[in-house]
N, C-alpha and C positions, 0 to 999 in steps of 0.2 A: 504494500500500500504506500502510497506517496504521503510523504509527511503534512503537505499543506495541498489544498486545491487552491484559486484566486476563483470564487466566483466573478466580482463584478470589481473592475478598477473602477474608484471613484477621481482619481486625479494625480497629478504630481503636486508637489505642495513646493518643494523646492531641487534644485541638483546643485553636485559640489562639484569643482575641480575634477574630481577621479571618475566620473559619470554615473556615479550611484546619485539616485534620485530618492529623497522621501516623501513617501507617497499614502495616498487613503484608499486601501481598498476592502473588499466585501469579504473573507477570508475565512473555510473551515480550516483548521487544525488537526492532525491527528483522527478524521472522521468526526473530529466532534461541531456543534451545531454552528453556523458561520456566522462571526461577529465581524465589527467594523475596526481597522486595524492601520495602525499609521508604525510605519518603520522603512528605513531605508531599503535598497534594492539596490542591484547590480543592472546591468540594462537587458539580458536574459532571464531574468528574473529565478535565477538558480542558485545564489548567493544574498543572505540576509542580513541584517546588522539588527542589534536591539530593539523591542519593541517601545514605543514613546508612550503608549498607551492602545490599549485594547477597553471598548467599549461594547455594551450594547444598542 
């Protein structure tokens, strides 16, 4: 099983230098139920960086 699905990109928020971008999107975890999810990305979006917050 893949660790995360991305249902629904909601946006980039901002990009750095290195081209990872922090971004908001719709995001199950682990099969579990999909919340809304702001943390950096790489631009394949196969490398993550800390989550800033996870809401519902």
């Amino acid at each position: 099983m893949k660790r995360y699905e991305i249902y629904k990109h909601i946006g980039a928020l901002s990009q750095s230098n290195n081209g990872w971008r922090k971004e908001l999107n719709f995001i199950s975890w682990e099969g579990k139920e999909p919340v809304y999810d702001i943390r950096t990305w790489n631009a394949e979006h196969t490398e993550y960086g800390r989550v800033l917050d996870t809401f519902i």
